[in-house]
N, CA, C and O atoms as a GROMACS GRO file, in nm:
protein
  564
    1UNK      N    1   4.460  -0.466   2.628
    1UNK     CA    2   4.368  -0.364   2.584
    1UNK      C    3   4.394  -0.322   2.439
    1UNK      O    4   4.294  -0.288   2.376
    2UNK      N    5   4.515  -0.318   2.374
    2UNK     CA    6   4.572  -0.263   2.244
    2UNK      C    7   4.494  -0.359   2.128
    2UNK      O    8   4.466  -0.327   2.012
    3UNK      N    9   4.467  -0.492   2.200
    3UNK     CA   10   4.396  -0.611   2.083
    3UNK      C   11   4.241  -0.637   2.103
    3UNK      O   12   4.175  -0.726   2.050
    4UNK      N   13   4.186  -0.518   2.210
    4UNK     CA   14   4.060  -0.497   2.152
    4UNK      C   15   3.955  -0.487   2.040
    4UNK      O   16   3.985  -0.427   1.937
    5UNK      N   17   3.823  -0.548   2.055
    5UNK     CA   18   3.764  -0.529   1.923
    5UNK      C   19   3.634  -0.510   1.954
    5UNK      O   20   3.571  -0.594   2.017
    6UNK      N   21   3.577  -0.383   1.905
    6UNK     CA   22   3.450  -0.339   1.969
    6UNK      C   23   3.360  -0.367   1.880
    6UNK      O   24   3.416  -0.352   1.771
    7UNK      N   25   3.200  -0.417   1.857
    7UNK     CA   26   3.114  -0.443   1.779
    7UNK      C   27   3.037  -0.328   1.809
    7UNK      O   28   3.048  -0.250   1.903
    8UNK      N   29   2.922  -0.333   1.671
    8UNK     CA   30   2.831  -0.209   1.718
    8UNK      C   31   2.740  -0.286   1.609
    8UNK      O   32   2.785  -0.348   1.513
    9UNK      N   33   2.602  -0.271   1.641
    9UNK     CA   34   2.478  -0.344   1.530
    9UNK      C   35   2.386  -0.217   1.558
    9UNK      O   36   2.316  -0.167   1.646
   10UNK      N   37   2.445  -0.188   1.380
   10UNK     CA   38   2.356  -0.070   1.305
   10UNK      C   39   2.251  -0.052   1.213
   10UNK      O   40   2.295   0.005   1.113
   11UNK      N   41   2.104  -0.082   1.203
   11UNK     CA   42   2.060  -0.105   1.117
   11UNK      C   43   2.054  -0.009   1.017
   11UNK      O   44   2.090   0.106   1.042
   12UNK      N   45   2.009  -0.047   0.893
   12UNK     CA   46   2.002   0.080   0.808
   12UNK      C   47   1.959   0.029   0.665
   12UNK      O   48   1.930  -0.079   0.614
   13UNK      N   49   1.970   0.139   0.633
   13UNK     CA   50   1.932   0.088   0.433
   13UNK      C   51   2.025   0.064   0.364
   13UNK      O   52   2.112   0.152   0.356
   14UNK      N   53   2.042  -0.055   0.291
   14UNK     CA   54   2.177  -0.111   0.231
   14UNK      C   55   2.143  -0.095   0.107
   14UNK      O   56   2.022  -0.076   0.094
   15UNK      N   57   2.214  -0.094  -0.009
   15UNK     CA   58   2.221  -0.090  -0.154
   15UNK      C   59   2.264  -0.249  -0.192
   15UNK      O   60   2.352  -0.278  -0.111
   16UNK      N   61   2.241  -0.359  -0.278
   16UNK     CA   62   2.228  -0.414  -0.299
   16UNK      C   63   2.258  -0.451  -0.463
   16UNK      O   64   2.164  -0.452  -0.543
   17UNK      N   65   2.402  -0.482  -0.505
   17UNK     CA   66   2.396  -0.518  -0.666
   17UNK      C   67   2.420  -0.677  -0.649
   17UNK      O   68   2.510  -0.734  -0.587
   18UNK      N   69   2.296  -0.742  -0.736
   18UNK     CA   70   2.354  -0.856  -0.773
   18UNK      C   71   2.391  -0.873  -0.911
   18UNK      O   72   2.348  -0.812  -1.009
   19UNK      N   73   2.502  -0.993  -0.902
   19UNK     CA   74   2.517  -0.996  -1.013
   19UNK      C   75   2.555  -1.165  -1.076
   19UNK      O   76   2.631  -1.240  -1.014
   20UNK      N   77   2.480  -1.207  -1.216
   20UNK     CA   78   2.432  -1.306  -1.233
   20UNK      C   79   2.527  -1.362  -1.362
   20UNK      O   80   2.549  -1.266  -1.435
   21UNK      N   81   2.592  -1.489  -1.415
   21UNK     CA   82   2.620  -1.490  -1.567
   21UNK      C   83   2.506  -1.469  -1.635
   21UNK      O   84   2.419  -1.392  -1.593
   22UNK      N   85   2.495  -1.546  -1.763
   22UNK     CA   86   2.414  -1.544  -1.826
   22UNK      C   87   2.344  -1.609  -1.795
   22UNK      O   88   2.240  -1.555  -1.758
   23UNK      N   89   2.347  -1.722  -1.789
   23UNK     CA   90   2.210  -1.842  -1.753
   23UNK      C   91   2.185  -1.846  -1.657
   23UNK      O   92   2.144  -1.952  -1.609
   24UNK      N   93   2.200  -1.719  -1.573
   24UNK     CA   94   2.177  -1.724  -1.420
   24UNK      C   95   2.172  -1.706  -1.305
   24UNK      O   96   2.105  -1.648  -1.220
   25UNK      N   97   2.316  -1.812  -1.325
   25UNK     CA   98   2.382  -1.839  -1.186
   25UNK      C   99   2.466  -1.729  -1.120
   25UNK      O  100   2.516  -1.636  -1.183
   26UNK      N  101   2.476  -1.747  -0.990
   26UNK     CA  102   2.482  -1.602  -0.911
   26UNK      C  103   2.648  -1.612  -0.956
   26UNK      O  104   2.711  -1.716  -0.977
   27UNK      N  105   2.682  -1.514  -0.961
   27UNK     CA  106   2.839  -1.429  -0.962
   27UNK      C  107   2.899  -1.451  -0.856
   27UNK      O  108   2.948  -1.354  -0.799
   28UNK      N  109   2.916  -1.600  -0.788
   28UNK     CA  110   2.998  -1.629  -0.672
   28UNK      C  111   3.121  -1.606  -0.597
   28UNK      O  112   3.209  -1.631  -0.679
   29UNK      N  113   3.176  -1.572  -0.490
   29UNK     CA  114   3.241  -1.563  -0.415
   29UNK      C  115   3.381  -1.474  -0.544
   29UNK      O  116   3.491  -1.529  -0.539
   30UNK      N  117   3.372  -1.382  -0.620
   30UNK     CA  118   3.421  -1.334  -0.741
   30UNK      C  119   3.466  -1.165  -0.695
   30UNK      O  120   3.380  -1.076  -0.686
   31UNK      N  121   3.589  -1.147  -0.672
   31UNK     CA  122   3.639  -1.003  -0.669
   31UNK      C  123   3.550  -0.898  -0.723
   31UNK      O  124   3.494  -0.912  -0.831
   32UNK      N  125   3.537  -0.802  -0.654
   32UNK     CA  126   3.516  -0.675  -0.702
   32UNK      C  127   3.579  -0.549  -0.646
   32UNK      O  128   3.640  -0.543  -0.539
   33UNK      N  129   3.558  -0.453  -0.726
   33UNK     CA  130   3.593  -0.304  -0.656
   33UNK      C  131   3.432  -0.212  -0.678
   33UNK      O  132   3.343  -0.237  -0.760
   34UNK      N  133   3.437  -0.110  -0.584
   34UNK     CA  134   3.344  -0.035  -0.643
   34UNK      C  135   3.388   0.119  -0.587
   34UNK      O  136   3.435   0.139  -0.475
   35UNK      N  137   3.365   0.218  -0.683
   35UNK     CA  138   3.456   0.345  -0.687
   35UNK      C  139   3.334   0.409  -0.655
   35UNK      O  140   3.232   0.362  -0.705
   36UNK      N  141   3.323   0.554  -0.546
   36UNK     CA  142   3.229   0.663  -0.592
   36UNK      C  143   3.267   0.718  -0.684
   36UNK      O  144   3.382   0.708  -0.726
   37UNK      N  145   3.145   0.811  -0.756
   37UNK     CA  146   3.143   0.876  -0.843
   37UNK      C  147   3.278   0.972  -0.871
   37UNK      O  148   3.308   1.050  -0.780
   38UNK      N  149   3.338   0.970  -0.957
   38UNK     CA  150   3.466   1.048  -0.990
   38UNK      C  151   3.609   1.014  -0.880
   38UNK      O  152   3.701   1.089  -0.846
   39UNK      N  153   3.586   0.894  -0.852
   39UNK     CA  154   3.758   0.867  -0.740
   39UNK      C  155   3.796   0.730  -0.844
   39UNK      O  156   3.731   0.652  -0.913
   40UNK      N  157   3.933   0.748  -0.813
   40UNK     CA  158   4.017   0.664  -0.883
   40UNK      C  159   4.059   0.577  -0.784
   40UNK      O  160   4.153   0.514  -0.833
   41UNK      N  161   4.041   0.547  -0.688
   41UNK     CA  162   4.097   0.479  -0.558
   41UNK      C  163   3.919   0.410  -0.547
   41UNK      O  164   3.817   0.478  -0.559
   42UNK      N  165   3.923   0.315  -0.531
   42UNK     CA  166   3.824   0.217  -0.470
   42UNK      C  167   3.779   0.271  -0.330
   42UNK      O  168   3.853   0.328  -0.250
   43UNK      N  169   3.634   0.244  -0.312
   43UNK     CA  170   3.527   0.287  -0.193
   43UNK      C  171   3.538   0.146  -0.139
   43UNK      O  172   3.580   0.144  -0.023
   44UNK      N  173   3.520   0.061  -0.177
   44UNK     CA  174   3.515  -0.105  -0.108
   44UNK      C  175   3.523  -0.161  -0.195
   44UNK      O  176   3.481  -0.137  -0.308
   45UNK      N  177   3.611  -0.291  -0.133
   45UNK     CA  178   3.732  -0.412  -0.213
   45UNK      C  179   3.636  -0.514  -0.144
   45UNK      O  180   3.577  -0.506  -0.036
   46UNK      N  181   3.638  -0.635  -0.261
   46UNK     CA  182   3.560  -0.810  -0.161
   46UNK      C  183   3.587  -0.844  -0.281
   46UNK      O  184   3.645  -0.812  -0.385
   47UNK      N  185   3.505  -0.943  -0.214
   47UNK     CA  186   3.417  -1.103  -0.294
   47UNK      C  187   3.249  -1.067  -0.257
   47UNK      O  188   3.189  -1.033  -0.154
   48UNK      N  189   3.208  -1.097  -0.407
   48UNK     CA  190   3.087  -1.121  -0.380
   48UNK      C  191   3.031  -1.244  -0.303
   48UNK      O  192   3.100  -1.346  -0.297
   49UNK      N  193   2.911  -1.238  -0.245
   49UNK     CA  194   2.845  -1.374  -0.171
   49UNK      C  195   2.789  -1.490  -0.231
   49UNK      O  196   2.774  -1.490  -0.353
   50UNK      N  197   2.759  -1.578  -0.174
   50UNK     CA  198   2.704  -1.709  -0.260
   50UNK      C  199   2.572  -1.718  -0.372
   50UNK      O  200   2.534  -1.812  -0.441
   51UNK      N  201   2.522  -1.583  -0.358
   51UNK     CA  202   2.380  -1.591  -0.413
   51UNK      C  203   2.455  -1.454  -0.548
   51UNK      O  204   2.388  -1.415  -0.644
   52UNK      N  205   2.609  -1.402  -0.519
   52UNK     CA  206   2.670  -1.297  -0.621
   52UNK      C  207   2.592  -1.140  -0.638
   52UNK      O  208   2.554  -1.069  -0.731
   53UNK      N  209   2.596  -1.132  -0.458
   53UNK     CA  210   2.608  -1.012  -0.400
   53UNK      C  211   2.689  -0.928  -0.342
   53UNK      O  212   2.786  -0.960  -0.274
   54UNK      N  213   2.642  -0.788  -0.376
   54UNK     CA  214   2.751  -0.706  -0.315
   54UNK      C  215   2.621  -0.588  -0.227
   54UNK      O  216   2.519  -0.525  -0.260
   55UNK      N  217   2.693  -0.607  -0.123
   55UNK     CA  218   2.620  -0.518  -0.009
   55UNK      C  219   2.708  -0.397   0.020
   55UNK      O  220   2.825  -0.414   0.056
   56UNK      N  221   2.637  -0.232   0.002
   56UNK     CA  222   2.712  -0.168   0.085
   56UNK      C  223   2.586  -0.021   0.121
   56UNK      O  224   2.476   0.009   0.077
   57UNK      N  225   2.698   0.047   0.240
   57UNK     CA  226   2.554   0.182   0.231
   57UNK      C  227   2.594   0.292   0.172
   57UNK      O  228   2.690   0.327   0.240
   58UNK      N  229   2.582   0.348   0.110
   58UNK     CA  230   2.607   0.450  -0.022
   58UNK      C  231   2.572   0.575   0.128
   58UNK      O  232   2.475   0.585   0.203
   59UNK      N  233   2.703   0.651   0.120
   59UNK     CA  234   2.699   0.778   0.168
   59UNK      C  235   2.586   0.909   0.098
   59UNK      O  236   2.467   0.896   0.073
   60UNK      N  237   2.666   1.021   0.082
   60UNK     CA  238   2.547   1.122  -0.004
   60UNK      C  239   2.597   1.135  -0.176
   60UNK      O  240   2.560   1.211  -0.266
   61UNK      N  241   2.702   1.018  -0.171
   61UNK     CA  242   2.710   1.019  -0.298
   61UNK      C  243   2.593   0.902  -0.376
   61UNK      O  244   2.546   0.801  -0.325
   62UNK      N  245   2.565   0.964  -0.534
   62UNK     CA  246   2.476   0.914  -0.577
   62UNK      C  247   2.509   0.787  -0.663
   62UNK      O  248   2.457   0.675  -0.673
   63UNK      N  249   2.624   0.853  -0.725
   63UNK     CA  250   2.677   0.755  -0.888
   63UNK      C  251   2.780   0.672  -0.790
   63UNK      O  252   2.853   0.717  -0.701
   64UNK      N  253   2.761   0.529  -0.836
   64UNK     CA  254   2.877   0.463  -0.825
   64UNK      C  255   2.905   0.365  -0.956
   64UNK      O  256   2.829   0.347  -1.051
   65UNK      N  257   3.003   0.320  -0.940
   65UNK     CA  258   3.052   0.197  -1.064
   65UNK      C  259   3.119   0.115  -0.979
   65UNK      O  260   3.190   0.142  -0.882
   66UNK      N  261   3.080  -0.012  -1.039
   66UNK     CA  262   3.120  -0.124  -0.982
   66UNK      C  263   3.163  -0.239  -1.059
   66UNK      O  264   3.081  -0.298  -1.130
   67UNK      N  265   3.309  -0.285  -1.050
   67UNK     CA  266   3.395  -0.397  -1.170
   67UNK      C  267   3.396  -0.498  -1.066
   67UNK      O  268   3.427  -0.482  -0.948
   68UNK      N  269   3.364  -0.592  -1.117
   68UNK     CA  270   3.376  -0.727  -1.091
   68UNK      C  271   3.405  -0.866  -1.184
   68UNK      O  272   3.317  -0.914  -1.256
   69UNK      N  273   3.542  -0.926  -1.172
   69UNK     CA  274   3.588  -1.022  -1.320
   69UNK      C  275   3.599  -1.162  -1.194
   69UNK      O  276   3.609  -1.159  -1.071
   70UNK      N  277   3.594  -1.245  -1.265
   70UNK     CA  278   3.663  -1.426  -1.225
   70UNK      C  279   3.754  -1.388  -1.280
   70UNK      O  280   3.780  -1.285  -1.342
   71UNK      N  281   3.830  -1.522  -1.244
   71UNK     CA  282   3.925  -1.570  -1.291
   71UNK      C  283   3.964  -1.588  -1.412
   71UNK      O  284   4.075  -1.567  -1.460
   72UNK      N  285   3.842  -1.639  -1.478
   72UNK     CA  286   3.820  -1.690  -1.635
   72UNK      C  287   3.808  -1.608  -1.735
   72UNK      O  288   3.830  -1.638  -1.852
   73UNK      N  289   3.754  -1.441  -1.674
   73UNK     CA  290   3.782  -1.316  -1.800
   73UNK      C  291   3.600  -1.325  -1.785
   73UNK      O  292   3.541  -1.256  -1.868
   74UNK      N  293   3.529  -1.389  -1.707
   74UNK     CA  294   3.423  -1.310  -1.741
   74UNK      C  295   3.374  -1.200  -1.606
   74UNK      O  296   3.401  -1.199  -1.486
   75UNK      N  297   3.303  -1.128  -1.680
   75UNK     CA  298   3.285  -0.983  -1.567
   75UNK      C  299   3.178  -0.868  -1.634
   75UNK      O  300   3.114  -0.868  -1.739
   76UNK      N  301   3.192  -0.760  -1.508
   76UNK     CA  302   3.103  -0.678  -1.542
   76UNK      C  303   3.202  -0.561  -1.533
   76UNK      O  304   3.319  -0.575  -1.498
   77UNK      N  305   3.139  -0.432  -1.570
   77UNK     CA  306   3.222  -0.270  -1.522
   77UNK      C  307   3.049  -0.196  -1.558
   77UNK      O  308   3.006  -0.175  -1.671
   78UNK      N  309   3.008  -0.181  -1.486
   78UNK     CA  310   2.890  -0.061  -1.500
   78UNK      C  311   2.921   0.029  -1.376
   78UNK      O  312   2.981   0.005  -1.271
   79UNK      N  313   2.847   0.165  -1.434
   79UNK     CA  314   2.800   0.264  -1.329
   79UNK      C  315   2.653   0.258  -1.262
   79UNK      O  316   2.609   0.166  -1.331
   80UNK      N  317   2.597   0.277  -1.216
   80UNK     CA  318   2.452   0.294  -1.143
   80UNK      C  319   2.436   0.371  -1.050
   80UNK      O  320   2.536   0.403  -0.985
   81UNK      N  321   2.323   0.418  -1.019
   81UNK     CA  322   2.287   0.506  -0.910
   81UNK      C  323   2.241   0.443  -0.749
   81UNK      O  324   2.167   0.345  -0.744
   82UNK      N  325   2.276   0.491  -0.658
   82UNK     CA  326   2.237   0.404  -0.559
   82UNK      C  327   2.120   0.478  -0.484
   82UNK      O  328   2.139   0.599  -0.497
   83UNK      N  329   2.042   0.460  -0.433
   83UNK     CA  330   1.929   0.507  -0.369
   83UNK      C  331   1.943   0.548  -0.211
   83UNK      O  332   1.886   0.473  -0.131
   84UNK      N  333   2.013   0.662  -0.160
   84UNK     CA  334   2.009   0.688  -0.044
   84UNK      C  335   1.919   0.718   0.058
   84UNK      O  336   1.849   0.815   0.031
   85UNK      N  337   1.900   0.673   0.154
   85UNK     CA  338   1.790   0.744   0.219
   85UNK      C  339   1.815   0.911   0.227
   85UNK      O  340   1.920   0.974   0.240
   86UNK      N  341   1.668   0.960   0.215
   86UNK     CA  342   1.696   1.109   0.219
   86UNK      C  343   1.737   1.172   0.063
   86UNK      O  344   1.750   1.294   0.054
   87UNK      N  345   1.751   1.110  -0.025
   87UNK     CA  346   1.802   1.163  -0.132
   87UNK      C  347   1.727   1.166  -0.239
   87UNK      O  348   1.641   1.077  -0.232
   88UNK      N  349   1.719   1.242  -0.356
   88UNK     CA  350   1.644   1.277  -0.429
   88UNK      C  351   1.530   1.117  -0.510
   88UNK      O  352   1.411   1.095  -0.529
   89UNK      N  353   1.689   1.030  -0.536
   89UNK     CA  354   1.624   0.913  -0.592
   89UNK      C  355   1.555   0.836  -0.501
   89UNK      O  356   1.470   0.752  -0.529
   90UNK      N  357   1.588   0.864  -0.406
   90UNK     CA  358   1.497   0.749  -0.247
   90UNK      C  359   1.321   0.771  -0.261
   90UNK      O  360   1.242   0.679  -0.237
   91UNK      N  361   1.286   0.879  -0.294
   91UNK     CA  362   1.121   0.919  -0.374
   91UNK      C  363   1.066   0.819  -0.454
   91UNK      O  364   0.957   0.765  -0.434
   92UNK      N  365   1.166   0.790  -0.569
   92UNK     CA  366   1.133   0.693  -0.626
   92UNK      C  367   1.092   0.542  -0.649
   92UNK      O  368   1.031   0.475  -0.733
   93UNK      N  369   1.172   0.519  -0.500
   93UNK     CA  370   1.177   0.358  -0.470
   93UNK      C  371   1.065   0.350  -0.435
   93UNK      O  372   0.984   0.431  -0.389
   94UNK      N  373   1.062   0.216  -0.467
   94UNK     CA  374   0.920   0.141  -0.452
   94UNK      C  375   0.888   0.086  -0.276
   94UNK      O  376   0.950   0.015  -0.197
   95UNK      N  377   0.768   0.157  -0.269
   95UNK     CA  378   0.778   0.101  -0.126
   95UNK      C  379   0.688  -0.021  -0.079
   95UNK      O  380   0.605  -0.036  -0.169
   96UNK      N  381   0.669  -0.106   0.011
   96UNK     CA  382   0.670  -0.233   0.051
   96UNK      C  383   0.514  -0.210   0.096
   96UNK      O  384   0.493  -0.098   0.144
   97UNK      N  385   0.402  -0.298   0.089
   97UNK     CA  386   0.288  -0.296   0.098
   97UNK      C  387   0.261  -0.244   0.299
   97UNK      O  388   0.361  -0.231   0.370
   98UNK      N  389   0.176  -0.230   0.335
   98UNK     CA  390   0.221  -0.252   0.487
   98UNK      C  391   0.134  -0.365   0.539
   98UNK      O  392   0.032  -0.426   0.506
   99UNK      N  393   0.246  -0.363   0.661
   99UNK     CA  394   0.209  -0.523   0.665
   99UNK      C  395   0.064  -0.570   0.752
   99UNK      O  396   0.018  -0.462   0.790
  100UNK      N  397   0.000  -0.648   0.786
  100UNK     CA  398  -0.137  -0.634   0.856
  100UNK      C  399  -0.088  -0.728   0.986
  100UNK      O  400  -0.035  -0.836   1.009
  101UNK      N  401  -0.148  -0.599   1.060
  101UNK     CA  402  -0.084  -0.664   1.215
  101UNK      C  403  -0.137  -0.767   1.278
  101UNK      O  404  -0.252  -0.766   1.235
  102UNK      N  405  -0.128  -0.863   1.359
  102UNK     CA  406  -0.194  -0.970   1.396
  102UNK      C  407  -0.327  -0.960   1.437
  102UNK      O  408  -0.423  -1.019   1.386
  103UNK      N  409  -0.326  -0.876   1.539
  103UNK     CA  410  -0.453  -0.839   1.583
  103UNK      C  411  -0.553  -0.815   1.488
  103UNK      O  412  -0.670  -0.840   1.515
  104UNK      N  413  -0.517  -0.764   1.370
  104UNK     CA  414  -0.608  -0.757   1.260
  104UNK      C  415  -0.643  -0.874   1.152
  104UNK      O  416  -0.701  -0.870   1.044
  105UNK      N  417  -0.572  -1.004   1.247
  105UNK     CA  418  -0.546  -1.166   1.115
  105UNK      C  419  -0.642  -1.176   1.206
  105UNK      O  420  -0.753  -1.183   1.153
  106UNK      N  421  -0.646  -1.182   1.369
  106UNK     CA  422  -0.692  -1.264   1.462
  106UNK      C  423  -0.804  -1.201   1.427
  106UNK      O  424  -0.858  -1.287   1.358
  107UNK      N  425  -0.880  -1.099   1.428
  107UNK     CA  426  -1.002  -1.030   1.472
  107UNK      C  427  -1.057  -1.098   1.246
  107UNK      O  428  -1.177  -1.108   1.218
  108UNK      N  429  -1.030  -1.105   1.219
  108UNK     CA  430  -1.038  -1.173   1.079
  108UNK      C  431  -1.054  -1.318   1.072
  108UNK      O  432  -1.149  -1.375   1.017
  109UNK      N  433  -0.962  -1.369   1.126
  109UNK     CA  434  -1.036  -1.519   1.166
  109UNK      C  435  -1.136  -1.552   1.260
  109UNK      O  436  -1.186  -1.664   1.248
  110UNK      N  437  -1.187  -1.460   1.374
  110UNK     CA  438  -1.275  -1.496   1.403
  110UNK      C  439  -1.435  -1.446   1.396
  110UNK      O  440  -1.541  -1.470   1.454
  111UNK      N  441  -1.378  -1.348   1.269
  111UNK     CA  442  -1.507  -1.299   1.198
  111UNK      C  443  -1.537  -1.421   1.098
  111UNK      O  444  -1.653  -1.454   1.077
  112UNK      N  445  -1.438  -1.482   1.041
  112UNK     CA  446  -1.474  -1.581   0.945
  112UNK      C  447  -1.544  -1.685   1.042
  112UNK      O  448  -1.667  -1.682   1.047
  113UNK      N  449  -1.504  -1.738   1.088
  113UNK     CA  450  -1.536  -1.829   1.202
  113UNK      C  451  -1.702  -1.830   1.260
  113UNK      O  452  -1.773  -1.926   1.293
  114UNK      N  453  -1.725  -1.711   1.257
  114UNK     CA  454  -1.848  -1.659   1.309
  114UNK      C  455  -1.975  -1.651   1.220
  114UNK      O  456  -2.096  -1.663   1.245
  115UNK      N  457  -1.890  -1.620   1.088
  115UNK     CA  458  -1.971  -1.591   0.989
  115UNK      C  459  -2.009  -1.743   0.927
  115UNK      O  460  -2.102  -1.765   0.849
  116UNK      N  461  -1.931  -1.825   0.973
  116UNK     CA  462  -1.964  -2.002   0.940
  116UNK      C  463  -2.074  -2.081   1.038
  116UNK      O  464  -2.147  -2.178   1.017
  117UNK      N  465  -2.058  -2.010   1.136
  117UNK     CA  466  -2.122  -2.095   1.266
  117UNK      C  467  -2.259  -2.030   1.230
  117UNK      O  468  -2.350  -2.113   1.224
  118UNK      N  469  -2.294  -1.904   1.204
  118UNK     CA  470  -2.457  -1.832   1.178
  118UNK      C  471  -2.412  -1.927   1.064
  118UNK      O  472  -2.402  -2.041   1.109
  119UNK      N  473  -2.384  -1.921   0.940
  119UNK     CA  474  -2.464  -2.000   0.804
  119UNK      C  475  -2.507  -2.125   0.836
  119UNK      O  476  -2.616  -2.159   0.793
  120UNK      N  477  -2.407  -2.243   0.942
  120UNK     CA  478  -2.424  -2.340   0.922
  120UNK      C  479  -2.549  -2.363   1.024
  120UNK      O  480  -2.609  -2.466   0.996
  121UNK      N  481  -2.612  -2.283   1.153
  121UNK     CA  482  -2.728  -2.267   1.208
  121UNK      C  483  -2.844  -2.232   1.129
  121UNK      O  484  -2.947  -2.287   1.168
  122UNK      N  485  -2.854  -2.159   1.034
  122UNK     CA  486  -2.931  -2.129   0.940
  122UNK      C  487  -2.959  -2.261   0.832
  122UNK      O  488  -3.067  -2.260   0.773
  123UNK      N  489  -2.899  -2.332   0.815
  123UNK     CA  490  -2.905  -2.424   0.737
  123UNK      C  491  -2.952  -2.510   0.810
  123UNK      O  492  -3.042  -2.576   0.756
  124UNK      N  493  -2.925  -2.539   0.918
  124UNK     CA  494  -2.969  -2.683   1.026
  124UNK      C  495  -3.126  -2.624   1.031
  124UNK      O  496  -3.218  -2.704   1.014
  125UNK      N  497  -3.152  -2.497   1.054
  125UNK     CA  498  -3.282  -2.459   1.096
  125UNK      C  499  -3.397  -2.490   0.988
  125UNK      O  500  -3.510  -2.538   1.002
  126UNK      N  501  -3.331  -2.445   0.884
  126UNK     CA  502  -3.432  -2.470   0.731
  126UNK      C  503  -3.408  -2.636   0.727
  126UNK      O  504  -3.485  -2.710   0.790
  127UNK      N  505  -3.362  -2.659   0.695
  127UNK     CA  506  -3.408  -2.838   0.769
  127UNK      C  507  -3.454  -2.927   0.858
  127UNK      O  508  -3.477  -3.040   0.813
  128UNK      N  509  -3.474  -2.904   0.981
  128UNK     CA  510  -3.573  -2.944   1.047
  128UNK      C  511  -3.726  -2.909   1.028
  128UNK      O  512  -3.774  -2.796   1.027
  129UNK      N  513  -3.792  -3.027   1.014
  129UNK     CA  514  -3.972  -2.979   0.951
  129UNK      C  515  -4.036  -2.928   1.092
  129UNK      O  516  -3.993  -2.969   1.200
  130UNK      N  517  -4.146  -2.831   1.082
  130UNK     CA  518  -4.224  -2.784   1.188
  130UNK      C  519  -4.300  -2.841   1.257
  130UNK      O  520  -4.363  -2.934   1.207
  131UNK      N  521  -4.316  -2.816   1.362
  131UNK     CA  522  -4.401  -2.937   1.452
  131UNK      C  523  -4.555  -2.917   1.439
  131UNK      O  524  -4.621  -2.814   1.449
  132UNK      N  525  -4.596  -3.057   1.410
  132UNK     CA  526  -4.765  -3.010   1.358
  132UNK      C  527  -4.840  -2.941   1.437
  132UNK      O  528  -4.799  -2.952   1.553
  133UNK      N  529  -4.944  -2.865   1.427
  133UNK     CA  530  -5.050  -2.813   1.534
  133UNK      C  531  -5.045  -2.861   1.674
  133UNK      O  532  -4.997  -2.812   1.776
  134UNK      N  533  -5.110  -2.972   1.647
  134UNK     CA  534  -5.168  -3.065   1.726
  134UNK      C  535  -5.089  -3.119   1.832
  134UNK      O  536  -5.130  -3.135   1.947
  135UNK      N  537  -4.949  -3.151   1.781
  135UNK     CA  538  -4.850  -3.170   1.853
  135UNK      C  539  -4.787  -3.138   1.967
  135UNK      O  540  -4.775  -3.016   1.953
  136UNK      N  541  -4.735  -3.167   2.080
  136UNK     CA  542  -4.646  -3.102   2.202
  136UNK      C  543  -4.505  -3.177   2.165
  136UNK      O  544  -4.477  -3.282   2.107
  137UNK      N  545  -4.442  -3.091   2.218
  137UNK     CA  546  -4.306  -3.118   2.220
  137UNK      C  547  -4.276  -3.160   2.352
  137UNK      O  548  -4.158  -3.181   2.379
  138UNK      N  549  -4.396  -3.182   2.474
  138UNK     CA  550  -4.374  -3.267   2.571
  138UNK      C  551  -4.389  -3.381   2.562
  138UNK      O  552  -4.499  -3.398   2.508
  139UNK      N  553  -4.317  -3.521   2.594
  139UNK     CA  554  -4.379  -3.635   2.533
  139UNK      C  555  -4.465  -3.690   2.708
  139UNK      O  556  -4.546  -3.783   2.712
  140UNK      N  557  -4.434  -3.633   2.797
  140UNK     CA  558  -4.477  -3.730   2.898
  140UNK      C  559  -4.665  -3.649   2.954
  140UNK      O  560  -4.745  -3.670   3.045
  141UNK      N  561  -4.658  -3.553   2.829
  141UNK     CA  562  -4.806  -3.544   2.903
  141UNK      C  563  -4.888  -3.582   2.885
  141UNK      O  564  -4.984  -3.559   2.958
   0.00000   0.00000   0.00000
């Protein structure tokens, strides 16, 4: 029981810094720290991810800074603001179109659908010529 390990799947709003060299390429698998606002002790220690991300969820603090170097001496040290839910800057974020529910693709395709089958009846109709006067459209009488 002492070498237990309990999971828990929490969704939520994550903060998101990537970070790129110059020509690019993502800031790979590359140390960082990132401090809240005014602590001298690090909030979270890693490696960034393959694409030279750093994921975390910003409590009710706003300011953070975040250092990240290679090996080779190249790196970053900025501060930035993180966008909390609930928090003054969270107003600001840009929000995501909404999305159109199926029922509203389906009921859309088969308005299109519908709206093809009347044109293309309308068109067959204006092309066939009228039957003369005189004419029956019975042939056996």
């Amino acid at each position: 029981m002492a070498h237990e390990v309990h999971e828990k799947l929490l969704l939520a709003e994550a903060t998101v810094v990537h970070l790129t060299y110059a020509d690019g390429e993502p800031f790979s698998f590359e140390r960082y720290e990132l401090f809240a606002d005014g602590s001298a002790k690090p909030t979270l220690t890693g490696r960034t991810d393959a694409q030279g991300r750093i994921v975390f969820l910003p409590d009710a603090v706003q300011r953070w800074r975040v250092r990240a170097f290679s090996a080779d001496g190249h790196g970053v040290d900025v501060n930035f603001d993180a966008l909390s839910s609930g928090g003054p800057a969270a107003s600001t974020a840009a929000t995501a179109p909404p999305d159109v529910g199926r029922a509203s693709r389906v009921l859309f395709g088969v308005l299109v659908i519908l709206v093809l089958f009347c044109g293309a009846q309308l068109f067959i109709r204006r092309r066939k010529p009228p039957a003369a006067a005189g004419e029956s459209s019975d042939a056996h009488s």
